[in-house]
N, C-alpha and C positions, 0 to 999 in steps of 0.2 A: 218633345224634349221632356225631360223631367224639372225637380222644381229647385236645379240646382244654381240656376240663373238669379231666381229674387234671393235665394240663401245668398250668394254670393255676393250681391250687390246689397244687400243689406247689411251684411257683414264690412264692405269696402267704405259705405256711406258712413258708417259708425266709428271707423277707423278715421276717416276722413275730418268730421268733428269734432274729432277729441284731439285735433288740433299737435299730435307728436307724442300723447299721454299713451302710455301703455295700460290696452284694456285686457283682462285677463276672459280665458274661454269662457269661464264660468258668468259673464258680465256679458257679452255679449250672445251667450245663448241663453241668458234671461230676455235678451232684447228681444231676439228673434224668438224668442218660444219653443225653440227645442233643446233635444238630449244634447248635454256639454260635449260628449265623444262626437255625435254629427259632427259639428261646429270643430273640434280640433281636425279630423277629415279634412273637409273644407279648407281650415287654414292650413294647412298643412299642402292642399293642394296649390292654393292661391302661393302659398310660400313658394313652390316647386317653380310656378309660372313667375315666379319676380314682381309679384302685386304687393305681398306681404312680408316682413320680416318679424322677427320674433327674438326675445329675452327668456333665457332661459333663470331659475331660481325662484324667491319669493316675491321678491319683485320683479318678476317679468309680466310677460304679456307679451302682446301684438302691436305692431303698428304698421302704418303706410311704409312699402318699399322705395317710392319715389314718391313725387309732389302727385296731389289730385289730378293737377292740371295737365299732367302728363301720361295718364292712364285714362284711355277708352270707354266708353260702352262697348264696342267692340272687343276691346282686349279683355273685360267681362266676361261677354259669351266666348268667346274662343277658348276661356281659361276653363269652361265648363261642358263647352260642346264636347259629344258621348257618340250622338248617333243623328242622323239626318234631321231636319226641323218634323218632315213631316210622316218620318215615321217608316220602318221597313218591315216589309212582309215576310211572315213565316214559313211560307209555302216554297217551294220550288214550282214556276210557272211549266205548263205542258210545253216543251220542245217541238211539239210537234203542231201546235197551232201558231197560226199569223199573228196572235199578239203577244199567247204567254213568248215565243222567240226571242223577240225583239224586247217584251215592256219593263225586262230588269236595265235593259241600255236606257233608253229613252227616261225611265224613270229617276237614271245617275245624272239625266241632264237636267232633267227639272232641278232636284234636289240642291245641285252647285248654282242653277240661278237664284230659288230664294234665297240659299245660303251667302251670298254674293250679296242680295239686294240686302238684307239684315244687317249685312256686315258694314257697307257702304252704309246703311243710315243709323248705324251705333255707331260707328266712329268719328260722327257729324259732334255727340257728346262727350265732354270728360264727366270726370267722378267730381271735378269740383264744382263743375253747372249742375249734374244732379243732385251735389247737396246744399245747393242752395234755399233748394226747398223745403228744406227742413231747419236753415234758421230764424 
């Protein structure tokens, strides 16, 4: 994957402490440490999936879409999954061998069980057990 998942949830967890306060992009891509455009990206995607809403003028900012305790780890990664955990080949396999044939199939099977098992054990957390850790 890429490294849109700890963006994400560090953006969520920051949102989640500030308790209803609207934080502005610039304020939480000090947190995270990058460029303020990523981080409007980002929110702007989270907004899309229903994680995040937003205040538009001087006073706006971000804040939680719904309660912590009712968003995912799971609903996390789904809100940022792109492409397979573990990754797809650039090649076209030979048709004509016994495994390049078959190993783009078999390989879509793999893929849905990690993806499956990942998802069954992020959804075991919300955002508000994860930020507990950090009061």
């Amino acid at each position: 994957m890429n490294g849109r998942f700890p963006i994400a949830l560090h953006i969520l967890t920051l949102l989640d402490l500030a308790a209803g306060e609207l934080l502005s992009s610039d304020y939480i891509a000090g947190s995270v440490n990058i460029n303020p455009v990523l981080i409007r990206k980002e929110l702007s995607s989270l907004r899309n999936y229903g994680l995040v809403q937003s205040k538009e003028g001087k006073t706006g900012g971000y804040s939680l879409a719904k309660p912590a305790k009712e968003i995912t780890l799971a609903d996390v990664y789904l809100s940022v999954k792109q492409s397979p955990l573990l990754g797809v080949a650039k090649n076209t396999p030979n048709p004509n061998c016994p495994v390049g044939k078959k190993v783009n199939e078999q390989l879509e099977y793999l893929y849905e069980d990690a993806d499956k098992a990942i998802v069954s054990h992020l959804k075991k957390q919300t955002l508000a057990e994860f930020g507990k850790k950090f009061k």
